[in-house]
N, C-alpha and C positions, 0 to 999 in steps of 0.2 A: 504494500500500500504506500504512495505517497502522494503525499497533499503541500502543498504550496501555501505562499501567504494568500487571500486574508484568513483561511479558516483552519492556524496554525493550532488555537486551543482543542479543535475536535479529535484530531487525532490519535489522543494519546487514550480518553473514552472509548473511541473506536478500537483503538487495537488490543485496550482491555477485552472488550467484550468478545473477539477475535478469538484470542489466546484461548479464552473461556471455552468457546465452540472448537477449535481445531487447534491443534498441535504441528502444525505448519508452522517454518522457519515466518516471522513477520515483519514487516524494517518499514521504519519511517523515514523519509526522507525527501532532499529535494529531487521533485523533477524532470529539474534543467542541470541536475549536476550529480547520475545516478552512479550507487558506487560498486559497479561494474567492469570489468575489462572491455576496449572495445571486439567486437563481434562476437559476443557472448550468446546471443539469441538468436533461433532459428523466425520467432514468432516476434514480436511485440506488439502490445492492445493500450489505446488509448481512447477509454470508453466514459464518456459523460465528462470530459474534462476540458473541456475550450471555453467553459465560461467560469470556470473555479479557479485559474491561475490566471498572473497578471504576462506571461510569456509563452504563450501558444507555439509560436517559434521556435524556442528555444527548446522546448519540452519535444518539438518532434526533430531539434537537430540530438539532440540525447538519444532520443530510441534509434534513430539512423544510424548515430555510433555505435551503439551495443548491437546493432544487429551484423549477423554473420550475412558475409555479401551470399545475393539471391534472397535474399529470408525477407519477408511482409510483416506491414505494420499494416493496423488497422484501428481504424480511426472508427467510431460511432456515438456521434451526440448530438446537441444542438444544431438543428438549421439554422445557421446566420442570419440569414434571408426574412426567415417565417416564425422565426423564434426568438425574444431579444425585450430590449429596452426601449426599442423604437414600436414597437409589437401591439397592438390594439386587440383583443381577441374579442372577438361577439359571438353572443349567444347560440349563432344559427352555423358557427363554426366558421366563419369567412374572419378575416383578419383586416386590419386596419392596418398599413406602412406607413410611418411620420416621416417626414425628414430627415427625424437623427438618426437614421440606419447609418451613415456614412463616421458616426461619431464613436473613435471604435477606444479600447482602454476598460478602464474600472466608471462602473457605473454605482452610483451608492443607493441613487432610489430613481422611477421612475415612474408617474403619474399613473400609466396601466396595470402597474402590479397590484396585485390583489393583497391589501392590507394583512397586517401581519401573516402572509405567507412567507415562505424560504427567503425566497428573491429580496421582500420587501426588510427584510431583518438581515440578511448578508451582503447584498447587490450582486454584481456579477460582473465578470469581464466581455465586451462584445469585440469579436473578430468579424470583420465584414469579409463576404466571402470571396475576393480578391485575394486580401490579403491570407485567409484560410489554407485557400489552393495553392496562391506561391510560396506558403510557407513549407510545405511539403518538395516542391522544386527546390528553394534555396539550402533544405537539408538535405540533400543529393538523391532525392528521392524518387522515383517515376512512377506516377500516378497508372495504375491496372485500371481499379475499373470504379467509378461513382455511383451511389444508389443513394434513391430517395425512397426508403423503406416502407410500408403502411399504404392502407391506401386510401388514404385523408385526402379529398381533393385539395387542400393546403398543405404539402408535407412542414411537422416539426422538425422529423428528424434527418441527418444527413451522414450515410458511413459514405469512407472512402478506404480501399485497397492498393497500398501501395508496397513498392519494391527497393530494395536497395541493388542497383545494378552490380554486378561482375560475378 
């Protein structure tokens, strides 16, 4: 398991209650700075986490490093797009896009979230989905294949399958 700032204090709850259930090696840590050898991994999974750290980047040039060349990462979490701080959700399941989709970083509140839920008590990071994509190219990564999973005529969510070439 590892979690990034801001939600530095959960973790250590979390991985109590961990140990509790399973007797698996557990490690807390950063990230953007895993402590691993590089090409360690045949696999790496980066699931639910592009709006939890403040460095999306960074976190997939780290799994790129520990991956052994040829080996996938895979990414599944937030649609950038459909999902976010710019995000209006209605009732009848259509979505509202503001403006600030473009406004990307640490968000700490945003008028659509729904009062004391998750978002409105932690905020979130938004990656717009430019920069989502090239952040996977800039970590020498070559994008396999994109899915917009479900089939919500507005997808929330968005995996992507990628590769470390050689």
């Amino acid at each position: 398991m590892f979690l990034d700032e801001p939600c530095k204090d959960a973790p250590a709850d979390q991985l109590r209650v961990a140990r509790r259930r399973d007797p698996a090696p557990l490690l807390q840590g950063d990230a953007t700075a895993l402590p691993f050898a590089a090409g360690t991994f045949g696999t790496v999974t980066a699931i639910w986490v592009s709006t939890d750290i403040p460095d999306f980047a960074g976190l997939l040039r780290e799994g790129a490093r520990v991956l052994r060349p040829g080996g996938r990462l895979l990414f599944y979490g937030v649609h950038p797009c459909f999902n976010g701080p710019h995000i209006e959700s209605r009732e009848d399941g259509a979505v509202i896009i503001h403006p600030t989709y473009r406004i990307k970083g640490w968000h700490k509140r945003s008028p659509w979230w729904r009062e004391g839920g998750v978002r409105d008590r932690v905020g979130m990071s938004h990656v717009p989905l430019s920069d989502l994509m090239n952040a996977f190219v800039d970590a020498g990564l070559a994008i396999g294949r994109v899915y917009e999973p479900q089939e919500r005529p507005v997808p929330s969510v968005l995996a992507v399958l990628a590769f470390r070439p050689g």
